[in-house]
C-alpha positions as CSV (number, residue, x, y, z in Angstrom):
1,X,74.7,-87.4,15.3
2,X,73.4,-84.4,13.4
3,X,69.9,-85.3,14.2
4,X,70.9,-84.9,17.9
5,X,73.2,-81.5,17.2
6,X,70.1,-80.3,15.5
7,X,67.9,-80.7,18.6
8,X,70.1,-80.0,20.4
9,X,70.4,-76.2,18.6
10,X,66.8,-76.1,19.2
11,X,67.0,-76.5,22.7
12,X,69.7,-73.5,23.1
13,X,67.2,-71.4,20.9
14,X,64.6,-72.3,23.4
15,X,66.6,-71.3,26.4
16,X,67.5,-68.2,25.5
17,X,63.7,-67.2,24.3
18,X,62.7,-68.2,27.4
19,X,65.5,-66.3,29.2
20,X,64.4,-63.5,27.7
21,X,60.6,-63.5,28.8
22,X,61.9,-64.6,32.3
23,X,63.9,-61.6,32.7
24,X,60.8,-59.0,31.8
25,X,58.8,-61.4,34.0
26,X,61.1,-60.5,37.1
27,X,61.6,-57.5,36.8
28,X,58.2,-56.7,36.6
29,X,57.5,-58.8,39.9
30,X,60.6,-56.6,41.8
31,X,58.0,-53.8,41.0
32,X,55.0,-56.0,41.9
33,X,56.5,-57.3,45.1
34,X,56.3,-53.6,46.7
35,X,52.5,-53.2,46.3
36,X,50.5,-52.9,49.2
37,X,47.4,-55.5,49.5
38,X,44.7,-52.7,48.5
39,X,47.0,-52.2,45.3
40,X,47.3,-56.4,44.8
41,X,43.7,-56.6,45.1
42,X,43.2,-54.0,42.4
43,X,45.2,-55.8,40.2
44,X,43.6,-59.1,41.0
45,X,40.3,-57.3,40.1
46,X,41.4,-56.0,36.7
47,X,42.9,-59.0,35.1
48,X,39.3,-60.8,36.4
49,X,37.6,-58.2,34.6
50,X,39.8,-59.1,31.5
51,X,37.6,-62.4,31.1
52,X,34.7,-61.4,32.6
53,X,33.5,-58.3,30.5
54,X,30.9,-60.0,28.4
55,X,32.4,-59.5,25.3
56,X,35.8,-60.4,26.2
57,X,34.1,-63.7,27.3
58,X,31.9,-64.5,23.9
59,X,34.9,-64.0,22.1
60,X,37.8,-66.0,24.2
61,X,34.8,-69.0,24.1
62,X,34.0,-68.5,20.3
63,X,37.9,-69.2,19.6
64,X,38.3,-71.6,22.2
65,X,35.5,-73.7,20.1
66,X,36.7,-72.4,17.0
67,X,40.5,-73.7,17.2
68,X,40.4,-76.6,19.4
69,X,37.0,-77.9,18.1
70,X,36.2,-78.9,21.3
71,X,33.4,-78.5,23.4
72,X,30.3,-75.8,23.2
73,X,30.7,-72.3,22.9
74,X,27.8,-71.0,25.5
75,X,28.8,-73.7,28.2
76,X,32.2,-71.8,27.9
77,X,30.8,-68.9,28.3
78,X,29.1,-70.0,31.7
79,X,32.7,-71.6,32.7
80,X,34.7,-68.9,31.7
81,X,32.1,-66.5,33.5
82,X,31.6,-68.1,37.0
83,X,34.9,-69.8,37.5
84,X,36.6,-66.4,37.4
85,X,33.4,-65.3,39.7
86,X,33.5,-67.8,42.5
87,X,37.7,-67.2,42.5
88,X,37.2,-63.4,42.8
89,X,34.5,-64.2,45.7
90,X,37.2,-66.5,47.1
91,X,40.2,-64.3,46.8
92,X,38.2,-60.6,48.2
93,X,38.9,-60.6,51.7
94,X,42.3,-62.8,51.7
95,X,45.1,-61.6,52.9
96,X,48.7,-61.8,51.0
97,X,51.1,-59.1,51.7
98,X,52.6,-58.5,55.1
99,X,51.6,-60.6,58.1
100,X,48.7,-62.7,57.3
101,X,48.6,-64.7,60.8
102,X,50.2,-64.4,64.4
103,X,50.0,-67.0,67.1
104,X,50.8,-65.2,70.5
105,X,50.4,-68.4,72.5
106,X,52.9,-70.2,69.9
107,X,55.2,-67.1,69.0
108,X,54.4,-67.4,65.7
109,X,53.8,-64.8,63.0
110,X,53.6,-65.6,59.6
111,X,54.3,-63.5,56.9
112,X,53.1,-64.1,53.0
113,X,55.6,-63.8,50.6
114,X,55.9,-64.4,47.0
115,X,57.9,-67.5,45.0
116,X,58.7,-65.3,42.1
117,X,57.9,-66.3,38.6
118,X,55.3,-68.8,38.0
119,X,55.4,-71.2,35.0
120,X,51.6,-71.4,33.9
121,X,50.8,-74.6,31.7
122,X,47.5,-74.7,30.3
123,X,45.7,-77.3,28.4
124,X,43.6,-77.0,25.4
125,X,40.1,-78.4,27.0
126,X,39.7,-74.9,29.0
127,X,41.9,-72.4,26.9
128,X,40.6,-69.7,28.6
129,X,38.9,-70.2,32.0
130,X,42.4,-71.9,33.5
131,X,44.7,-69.5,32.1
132,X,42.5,-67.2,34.1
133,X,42.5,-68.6,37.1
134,X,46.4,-69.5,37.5
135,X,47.1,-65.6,36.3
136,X,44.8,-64.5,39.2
137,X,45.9,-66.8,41.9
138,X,49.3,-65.8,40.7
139,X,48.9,-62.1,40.7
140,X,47.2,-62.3,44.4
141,X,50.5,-63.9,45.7
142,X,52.6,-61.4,44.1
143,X,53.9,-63.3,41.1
144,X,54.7,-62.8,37.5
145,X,53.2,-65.5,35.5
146,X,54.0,-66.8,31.8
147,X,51.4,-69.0,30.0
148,X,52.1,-72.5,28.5
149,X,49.0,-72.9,26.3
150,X,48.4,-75.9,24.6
151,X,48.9,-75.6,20.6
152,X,45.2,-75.4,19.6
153,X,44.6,-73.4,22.8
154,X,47.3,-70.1,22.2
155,X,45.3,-68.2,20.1
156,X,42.2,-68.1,23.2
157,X,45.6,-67.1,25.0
158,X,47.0,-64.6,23.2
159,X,43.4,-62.9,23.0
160,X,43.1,-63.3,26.7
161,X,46.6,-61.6,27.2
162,X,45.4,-58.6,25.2
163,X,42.7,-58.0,27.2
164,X,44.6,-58.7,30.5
165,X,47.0,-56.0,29.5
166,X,44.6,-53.7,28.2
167,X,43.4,-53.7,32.2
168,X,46.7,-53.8,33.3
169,X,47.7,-50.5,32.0
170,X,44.2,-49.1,33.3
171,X,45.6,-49.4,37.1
172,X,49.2,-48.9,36.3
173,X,50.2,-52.5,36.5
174,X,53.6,-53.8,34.3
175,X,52.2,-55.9,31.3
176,X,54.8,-58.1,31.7
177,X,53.6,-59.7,34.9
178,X,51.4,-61.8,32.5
179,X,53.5,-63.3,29.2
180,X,52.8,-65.8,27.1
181,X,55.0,-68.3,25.2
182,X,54.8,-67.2,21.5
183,X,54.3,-69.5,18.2
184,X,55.1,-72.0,17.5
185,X,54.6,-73.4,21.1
186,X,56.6,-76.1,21.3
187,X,57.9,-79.2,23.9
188,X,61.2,-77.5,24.1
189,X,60.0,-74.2,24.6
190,X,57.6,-75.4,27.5
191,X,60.5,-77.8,28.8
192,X,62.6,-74.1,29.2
193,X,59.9,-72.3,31.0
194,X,59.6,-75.2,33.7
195,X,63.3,-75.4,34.0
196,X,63.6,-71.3,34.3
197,X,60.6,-70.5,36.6
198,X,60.4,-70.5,39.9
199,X,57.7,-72.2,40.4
200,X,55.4,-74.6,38.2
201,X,51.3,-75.1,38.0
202,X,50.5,-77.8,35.8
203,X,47.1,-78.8,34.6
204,X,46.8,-80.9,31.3
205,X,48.2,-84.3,29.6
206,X,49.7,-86.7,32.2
207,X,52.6,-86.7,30.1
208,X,52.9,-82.4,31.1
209,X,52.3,-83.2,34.7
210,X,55.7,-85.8,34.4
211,X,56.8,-83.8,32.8
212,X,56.4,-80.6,35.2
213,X,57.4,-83.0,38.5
214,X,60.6,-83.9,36.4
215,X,61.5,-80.6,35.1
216,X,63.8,-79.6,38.5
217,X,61.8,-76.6,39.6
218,X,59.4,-76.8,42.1
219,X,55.7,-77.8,40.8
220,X,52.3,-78.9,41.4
221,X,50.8,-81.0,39.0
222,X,47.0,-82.3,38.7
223,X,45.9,-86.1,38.7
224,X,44.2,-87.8,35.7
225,X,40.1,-88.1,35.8
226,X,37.8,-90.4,35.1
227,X,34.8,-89.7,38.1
228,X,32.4,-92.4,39.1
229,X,29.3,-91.4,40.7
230,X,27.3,-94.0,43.1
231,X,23.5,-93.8,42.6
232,X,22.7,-95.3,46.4
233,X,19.0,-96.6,47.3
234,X,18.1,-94.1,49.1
235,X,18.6,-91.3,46.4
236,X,16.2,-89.1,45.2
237,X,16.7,-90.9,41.8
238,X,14.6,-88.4,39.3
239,X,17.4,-85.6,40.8
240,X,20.3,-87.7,40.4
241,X,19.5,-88.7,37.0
242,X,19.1,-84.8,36.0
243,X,22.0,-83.8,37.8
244,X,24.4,-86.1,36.3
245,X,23.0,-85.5,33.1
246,X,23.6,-81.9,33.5
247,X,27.3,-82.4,34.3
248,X,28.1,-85.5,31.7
249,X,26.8,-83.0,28.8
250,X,27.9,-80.2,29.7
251,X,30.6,-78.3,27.2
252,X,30.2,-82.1,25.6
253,X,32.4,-83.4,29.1
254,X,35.5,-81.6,28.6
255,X,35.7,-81.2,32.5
256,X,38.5,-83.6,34.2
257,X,35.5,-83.6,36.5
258,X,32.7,-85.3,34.5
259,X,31.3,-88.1,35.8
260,X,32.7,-91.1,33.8
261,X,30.7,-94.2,34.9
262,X,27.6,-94.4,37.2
263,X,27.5,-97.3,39.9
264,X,23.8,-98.1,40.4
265,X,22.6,-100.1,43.3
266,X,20.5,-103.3,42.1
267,X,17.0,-102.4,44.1
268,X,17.0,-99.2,42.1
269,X,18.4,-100.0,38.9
270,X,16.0,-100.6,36.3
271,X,13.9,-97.3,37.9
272,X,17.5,-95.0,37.6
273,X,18.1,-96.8,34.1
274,X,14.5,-94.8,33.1
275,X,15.5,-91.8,34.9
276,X,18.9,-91.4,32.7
277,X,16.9,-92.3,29.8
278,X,14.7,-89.4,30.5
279,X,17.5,-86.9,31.0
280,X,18.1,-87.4,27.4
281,X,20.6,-90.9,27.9
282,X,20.5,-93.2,24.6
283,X,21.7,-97.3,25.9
284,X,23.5,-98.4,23.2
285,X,23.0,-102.7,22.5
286,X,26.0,-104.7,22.7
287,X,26.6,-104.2,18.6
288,X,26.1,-100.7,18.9
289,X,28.4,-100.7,21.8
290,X,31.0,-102.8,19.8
291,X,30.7,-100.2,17.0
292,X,31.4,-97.2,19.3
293,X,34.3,-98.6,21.0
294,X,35.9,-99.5,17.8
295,X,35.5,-95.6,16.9
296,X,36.6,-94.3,20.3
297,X,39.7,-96.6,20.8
298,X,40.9,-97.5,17.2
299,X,44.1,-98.2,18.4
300,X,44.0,-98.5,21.8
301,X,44.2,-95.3,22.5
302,X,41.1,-92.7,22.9
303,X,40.5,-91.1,19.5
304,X,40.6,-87.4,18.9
305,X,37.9,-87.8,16.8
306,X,35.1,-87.9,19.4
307,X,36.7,-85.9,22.3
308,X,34.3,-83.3,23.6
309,X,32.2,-83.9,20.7
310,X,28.2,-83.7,21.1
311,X,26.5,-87.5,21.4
312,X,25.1,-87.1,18.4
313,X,28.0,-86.6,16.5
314,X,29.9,-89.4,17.9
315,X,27.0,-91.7,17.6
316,X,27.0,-90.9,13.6
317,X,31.1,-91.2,13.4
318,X,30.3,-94.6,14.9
319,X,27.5,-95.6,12.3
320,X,24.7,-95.9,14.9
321,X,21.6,-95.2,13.3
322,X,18.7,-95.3,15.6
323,X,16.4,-91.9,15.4
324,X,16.7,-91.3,18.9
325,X,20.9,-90.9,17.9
326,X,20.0,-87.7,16.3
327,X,18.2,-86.0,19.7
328,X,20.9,-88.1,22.1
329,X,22.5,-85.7,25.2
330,X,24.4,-88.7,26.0
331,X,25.2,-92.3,25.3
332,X,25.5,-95.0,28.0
333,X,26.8,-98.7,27.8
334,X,26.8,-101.2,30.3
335,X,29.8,-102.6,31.8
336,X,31.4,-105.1,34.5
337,X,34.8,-105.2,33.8
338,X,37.4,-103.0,34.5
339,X,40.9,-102.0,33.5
340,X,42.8,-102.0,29.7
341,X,40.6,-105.0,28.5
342,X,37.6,-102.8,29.3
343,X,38.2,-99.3,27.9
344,X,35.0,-97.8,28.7
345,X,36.0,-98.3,32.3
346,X,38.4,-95.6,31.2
347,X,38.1,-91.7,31.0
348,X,36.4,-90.6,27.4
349,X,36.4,-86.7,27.6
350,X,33.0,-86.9,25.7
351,X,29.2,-87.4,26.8
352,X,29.9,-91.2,26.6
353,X,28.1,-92.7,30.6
354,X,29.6,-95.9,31.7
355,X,27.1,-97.9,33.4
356,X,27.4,-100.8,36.7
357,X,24.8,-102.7,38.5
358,X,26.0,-103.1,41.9
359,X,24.5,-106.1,44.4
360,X,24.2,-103.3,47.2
361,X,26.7,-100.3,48.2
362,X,29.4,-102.5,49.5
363,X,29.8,-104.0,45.9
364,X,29.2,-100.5,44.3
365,X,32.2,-99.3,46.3
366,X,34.1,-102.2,44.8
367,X,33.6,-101.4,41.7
368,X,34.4,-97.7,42.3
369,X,38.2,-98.7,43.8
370,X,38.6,-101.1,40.9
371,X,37.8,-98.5,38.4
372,X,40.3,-96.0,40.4
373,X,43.1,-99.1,40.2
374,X,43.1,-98.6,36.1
375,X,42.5,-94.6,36.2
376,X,41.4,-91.7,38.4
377,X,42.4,-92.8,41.6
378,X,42.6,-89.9,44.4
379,X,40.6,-87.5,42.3
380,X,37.0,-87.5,43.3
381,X,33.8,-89.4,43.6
382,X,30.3,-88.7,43.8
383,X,27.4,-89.9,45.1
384,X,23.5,-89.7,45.4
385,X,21.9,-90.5,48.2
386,X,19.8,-89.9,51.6
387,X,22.1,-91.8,53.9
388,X,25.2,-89.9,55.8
389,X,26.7,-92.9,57.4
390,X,27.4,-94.4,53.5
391,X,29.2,-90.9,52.6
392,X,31.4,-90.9,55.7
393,X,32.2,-94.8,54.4
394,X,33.6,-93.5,51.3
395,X,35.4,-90.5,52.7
396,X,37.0,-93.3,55.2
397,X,37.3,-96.0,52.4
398,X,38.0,-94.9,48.8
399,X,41.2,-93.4,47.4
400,X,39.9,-90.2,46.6
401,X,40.4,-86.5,47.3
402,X,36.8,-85.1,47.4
403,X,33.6,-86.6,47.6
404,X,30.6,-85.0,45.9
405,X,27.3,-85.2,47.8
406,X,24.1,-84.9,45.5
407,X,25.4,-82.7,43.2
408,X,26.0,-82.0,40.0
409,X,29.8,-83.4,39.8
410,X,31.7,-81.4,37.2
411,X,30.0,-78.0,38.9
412,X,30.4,-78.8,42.4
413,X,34.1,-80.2,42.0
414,X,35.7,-77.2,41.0
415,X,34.0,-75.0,43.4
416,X,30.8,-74.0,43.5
417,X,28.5,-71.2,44.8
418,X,26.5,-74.5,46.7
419,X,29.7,-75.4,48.5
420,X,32.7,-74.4,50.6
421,X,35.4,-75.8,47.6
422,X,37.8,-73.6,46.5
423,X,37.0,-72.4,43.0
424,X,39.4,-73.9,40.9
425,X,40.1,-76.0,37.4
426,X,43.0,-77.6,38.7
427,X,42.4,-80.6,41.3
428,X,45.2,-82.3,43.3
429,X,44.8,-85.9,43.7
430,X,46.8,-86.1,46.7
431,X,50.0,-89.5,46.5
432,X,47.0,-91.8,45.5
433,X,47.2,-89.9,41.9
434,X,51.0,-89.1,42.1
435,X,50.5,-85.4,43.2
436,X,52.2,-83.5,45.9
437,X,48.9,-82.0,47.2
438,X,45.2,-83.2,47.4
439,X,43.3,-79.5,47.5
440,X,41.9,-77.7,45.0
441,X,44.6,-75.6,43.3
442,X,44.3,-71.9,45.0
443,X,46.2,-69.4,46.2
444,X,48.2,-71.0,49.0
445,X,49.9,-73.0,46.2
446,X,51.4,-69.7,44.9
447,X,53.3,-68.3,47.8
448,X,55.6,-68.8,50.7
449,X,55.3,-68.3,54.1
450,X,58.3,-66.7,56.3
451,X,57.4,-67.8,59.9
452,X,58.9,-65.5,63.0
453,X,59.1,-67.6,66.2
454,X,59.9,-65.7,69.4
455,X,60.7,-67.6,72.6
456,X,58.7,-69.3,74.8
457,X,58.8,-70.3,78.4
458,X,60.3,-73.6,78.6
459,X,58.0,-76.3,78.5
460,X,59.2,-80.1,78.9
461,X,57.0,-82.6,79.1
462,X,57.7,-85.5,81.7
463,X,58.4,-88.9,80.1
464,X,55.1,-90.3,82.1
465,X,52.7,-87.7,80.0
466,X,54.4,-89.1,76.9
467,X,55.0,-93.3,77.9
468,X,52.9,-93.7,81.1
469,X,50.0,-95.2,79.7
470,X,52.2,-97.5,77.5
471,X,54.7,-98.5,79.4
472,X,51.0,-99.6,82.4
473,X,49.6,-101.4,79.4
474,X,52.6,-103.0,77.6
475,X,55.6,-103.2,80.6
């Protein structure tokens, strides 16, 4: 009974920080709320400028590295850098304040407004690229924001708030339309925010995103990764190999949107095996494979240990001691199975490649939906390949939200200056991941929309324009 008193003191200390954040962050976005769209936008420019000056960004990627241990410091750089670009480039000529749309033929006008305060939660794999991009899709709608970081991930945070206020106060802005839990971050303090806000954006740990769609305020959580990408007969295999190379290594696969396994077509596969091998892949033997799994899932459960660590690294946690270990960009094992008896069917957050030989593309999209039955199903798959008629087949077919057309998967997902996706770090997986939404997280998640409907002249259909052809065909 004490034990639950005590927690439950905690809670009521919790509340009340929170409270008082809450109440800077609204009144702040009163203030906020009255800007016209040329001041929003000059807001919106400011806080991008927060992470993009140069040195702001070497720094937020050098802690990010530093205090999580995860991932590499100059392929944050890169993320933090064109992330915040392509969402700037997105955001320019958008319109959010007043009437953003009228529909004379439907008496429609639509007006954007904002939802108020914004609960931000952030994980630790991108500590300062999504903070980024939720306080500047916030801060377009009209919103105050407050940051959930991860642990590991506050003190990229905290920097990043320091340089978002620093801009802030340059145009005029309130600082506290951007807050940040302070230390020690804690599950009751995040619990508070998401109960308090008006709004939650959740990107992280499934257990957040229950978390977030359980909390009682309204929210938009993210679906769990684990991409396969379809190398297809057709492809251009010496580009495919290279470009999934480039995404599985890059910032040692920290990106929800790294490919995870490779499905390879049988007539191709010994010739793609050589092109992966060229990219800088390592195929582990079934000891070695034995070994690694033993290190990854000791219990289970995917170790800490090897997340968005370099190949070589894990390979030497995992006693594998073949010379070409120590050059390694990735590791890849080969697989049939799928599901909890097959963990590397799984996600591994680290330049580990998954590898199937499929009979032809009808059994490599088998193997695709049985992967997505244990993990990743509605997020995204790619594939390589010359033949449009098989990528309208897996639009149709597969339980997925986006599919990636010979590119480079964890670039092209998120946005990318090669395609019309919304620039984002946060992907909705639609119901088939248990999300509410199946875009990329932007702006239109951030506000609401007052709609002003004027009368019409009556138009009734006759019952023969709605049954006629039914009720000739059926009786």
């Amino acid at each position: 009974m004490a034990s639950q008193d005590l927690f439950a003191r905690r809670d009521d200390v919790a509340e009340v920080a929170v409270a008082e954040l809450i109440a800077k962050a609204r009144a702040a976005q009163r203030r906020f709320e009255t800007y016209s769209q040329e001041q929003v936008d000059e807001v919106v420019t400011a806080v991008g400028w927060a992470i993009m000056n140069p040195a702001n960004n070497i720094r937020l990627a050098e802690l990010a590295v530093k205090d999580t241990g995860l991932g590499v410091v100059k392929d944050k750089i890169t993320k933090n850098h064109r992330k915040t670009l392509g969402l700037l480039r997105d955001l320019k000529s958008v319109k959010t304040v007043g009437i953003i749309a009228e529909y004379p033929e439907r008496g429609i006008i639509e007006i954007a407004r904002p939802v108020g305060v914004v609960a931000a939660i952030t994980p630790s794999t991108n500590p300062a690229a999504t903070p980024a991009n939720k306080v500047i899709n916030a801060l377009k709608t009209r919103n105050a924001v407050i940051l959930a970081p991860s642990p590991k991930g506050l003190s990229t945070c905290v920097a990043l708030l320091e340089y978002i206020h620093a801009e802030l106060d340059k145009v005029g802005a309130p600082r506290d339309l951007v807050l940040c839990l302070e230390a020690p971050i804690t599950k009751a303090m995040t619990q508070a925010l998401m109960r308090q806000a008006d709004l939650v954006v959740a990107t992280g740990s499934q257990n957040n995103i229950r978390a977030a769609y359980t909390c009682g305020t309204p929210a938009f959580g993210v679906g769990a990764g684990n991409v396969a990408s379809v190398i297809e007969k057709t492809a251009d295999i010496a580009a495919a190999a290279h470009k999934i190379a480039a995404s599985k290594t890059f910032d040692n696969a920290t990106s929800c949107s790294s490919e995870n396994s490779v499905i390879i077509e049988d007539a191709i596969y010994a010739a793609a095996m050589d092109q992966l091998a060229e990219a800088g892949g390592v195929l582990l033997n079934a000891d070695e494979k034995a070994r690694l799994q033993a290190v990854m899932w000791p219990e289970g459960k995917l170790s800490g240990e090897v997340t968005a660590k370099s190949a070589s690294m894990i390979a030497s946690i995992a006693g594998l001691t073949r010379p070409e270990f120590a050059t390694a960009r990735f590791l890849m094992v080969e697989e049939t199975g799928t599901g909890p008896d097959y963990p590397f069917s799984g996600e591994k957050l680290s330049p580990v490649l998954t590898v199937y030989r499929a009979r032809d593309f009808g059994h490599a999209c088998g193997i695709v939906r049985d992967i997505y039955a244990f993990q990743g199903a509605g997020h995204s798959v790619s594939i390589h390949t010359h033949d449009d008629d098989k990528v309208l087949q897996m639009g149709l077919e597969l339980p997925v939200c986006r599919v990636i057309v010979n590119q480079a998967h964890c670039f092209a997902t998120g946005g990318s200056f090669e395609n019309g996706l919304p620039f984002s770090l946060s992907m909705g997986c639609g119901t088939w991941g248990g999300n509410n939404f199946s875009d990329n997280m932007n702006y239109r998640q951030y506000m609401n929309i007052t709609r002003i409907a004027r009368p019409l002249p009556e138009k009734v259909p006759e019952e023969d324009e709605i049954f006629g052809d039914y009720l000739r065909k059926y009786g």
